[in-house]
C-alpha positions as a printed NumPy array, in Angstrom:
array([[112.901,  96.798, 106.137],
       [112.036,  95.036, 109.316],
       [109.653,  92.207, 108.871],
       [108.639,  91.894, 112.278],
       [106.839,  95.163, 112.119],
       [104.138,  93.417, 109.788],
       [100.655,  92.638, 111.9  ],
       [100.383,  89.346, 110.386],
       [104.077,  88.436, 111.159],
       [103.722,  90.203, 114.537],
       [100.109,  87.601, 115.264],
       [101.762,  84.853, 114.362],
       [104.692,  85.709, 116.603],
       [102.098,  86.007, 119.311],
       [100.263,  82.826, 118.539],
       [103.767,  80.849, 119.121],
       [104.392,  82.171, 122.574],
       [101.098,  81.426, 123.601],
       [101.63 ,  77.724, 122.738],
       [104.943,  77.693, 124.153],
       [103.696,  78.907, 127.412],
       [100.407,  76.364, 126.689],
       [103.154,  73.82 , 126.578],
       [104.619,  74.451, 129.647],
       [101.035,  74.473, 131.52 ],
       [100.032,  71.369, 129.932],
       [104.327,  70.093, 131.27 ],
       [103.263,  70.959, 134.75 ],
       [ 99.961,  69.053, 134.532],
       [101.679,  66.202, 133.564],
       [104.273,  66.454, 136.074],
       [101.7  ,  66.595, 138.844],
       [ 99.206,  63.759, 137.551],
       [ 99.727,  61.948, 141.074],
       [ 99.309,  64.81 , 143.114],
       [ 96.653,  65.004, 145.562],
       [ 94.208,  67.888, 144.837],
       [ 95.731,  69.428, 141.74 ],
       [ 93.37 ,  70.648, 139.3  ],
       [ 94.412,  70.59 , 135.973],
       [ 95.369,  73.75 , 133.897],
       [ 94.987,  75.366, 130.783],
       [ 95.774,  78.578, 129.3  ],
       [ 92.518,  81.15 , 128.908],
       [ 91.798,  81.917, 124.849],
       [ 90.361,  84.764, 123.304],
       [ 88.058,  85.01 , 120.092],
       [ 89.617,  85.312, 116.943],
       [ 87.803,  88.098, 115.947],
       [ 88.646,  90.224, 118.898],
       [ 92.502,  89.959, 118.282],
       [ 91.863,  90.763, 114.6  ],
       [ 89.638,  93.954, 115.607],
       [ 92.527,  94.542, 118.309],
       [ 95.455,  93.682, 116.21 ],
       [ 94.033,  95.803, 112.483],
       [ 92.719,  99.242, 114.802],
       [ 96.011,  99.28 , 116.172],
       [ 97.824,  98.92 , 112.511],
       [ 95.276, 101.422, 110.506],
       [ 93.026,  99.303, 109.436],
       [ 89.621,  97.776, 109.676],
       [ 88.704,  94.243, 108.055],
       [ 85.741,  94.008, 106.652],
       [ 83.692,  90.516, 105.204],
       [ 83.357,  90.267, 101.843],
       [ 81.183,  87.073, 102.132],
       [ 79.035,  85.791, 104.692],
       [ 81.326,  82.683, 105.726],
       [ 84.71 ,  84.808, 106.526],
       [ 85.672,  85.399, 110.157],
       [ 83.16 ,  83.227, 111.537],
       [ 83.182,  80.617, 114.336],
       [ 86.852,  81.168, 114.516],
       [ 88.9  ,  80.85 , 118.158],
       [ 92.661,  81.84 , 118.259],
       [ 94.138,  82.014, 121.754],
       [ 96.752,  85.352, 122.933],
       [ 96.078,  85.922, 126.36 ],
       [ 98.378,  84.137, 128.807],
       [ 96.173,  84.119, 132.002],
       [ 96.135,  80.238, 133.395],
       [ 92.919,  79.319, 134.384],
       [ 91.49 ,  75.695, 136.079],
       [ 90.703,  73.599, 133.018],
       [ 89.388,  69.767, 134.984],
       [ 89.676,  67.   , 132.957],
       [ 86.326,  65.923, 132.385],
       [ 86.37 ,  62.205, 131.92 ],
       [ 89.052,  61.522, 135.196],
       [ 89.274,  62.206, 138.495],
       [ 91.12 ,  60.14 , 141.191],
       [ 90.288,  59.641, 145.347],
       [ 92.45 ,  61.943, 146.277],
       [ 90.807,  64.902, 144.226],
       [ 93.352,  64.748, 141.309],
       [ 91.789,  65.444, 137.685],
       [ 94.663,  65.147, 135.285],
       [ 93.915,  62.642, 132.825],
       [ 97.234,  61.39 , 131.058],
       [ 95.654,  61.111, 127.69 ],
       [ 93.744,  65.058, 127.873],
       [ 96.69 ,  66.145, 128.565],
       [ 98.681,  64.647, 125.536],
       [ 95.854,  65.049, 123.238],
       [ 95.743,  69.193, 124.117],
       [ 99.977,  68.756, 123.647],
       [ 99.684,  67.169, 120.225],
       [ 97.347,  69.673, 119.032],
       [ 99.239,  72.7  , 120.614],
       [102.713,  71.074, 118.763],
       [100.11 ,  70.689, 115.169],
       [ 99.51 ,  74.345, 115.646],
       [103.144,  75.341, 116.588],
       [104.417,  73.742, 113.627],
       [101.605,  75.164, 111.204],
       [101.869,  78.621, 112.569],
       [105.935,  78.767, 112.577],
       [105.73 ,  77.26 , 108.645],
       [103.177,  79.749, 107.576],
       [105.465,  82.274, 109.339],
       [108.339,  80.932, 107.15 ],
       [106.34 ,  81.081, 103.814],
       [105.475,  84.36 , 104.714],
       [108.902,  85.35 , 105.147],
       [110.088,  83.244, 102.112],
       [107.485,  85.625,  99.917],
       [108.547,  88.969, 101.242],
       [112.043,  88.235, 100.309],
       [111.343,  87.002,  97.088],
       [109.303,  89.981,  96.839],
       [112.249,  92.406,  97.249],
       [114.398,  90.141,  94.936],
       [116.191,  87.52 ,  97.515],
       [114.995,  84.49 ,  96.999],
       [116.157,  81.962,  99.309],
       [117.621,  84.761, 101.358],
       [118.36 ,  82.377, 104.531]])
């Protein structure tokens, strides 16, 4: 059976190389804080609920609320398009807008959701084999 098939396993995939390549935008902002005229970067994000309703009618499937408070208010982030993301608290002479700390703050929280994605991914994993009798299977 091949586990990457799985929608679930096949989102989370996605959400990880969206924060790698987050990572790398937030690198190059970093790398050109004394730049003149740079404008900081970020990738663009997508609702959560339109890569669920993209993601379930392309696997057979439609989710559907069962109460009130599911699937609400949520953002997830897929698409990979860099757009101009200014630092709103900074802005030096020379027209550069990186601000040191924005840009570590978005990196911690982009490595917090790396690490929580790629462990759910790992339960997930975990249960499937001990599903078809491998426990530990590593």
């Amino acid at each position: 059976m091949d586990f990457n098939n799985l929608p679930i396993l096949q989102m989370m995939t996605k959400k990880m190389s969206w924060l790698t390549r987050r990572t790398e935008v937030i690198s190059r902002n970093v790398a050109n804080i004394d730049t003149p005229g740079y404008s900081a970067r970020d990738l663009k994000s997508v609702s959560f609920r339109e890569l669920i309703k993209r993601e379930s009618t392309s696997a057979g499937f439609e989710p559907r609320r069962t109460r009130v408070t599911h699937m609400t208010g949520l953002q997830g982030h897929m698409p990979y398009a860099v757009e101009f993301a200014p630092d709103q608290y900074e802005s030096t002479i020379d027209g550069n807008d990186v601000s040191t700390e924005q840009q570590l703050t978005k990196l911690s929280e982009t490595q917090t959701s790396y690490q929580t994605t790629l462990n759910l991914y790992r339960k997930h994993l975990d249960m499937l084999r001990l599903s078809l009798g491998r426990p530990g299977g590593r």
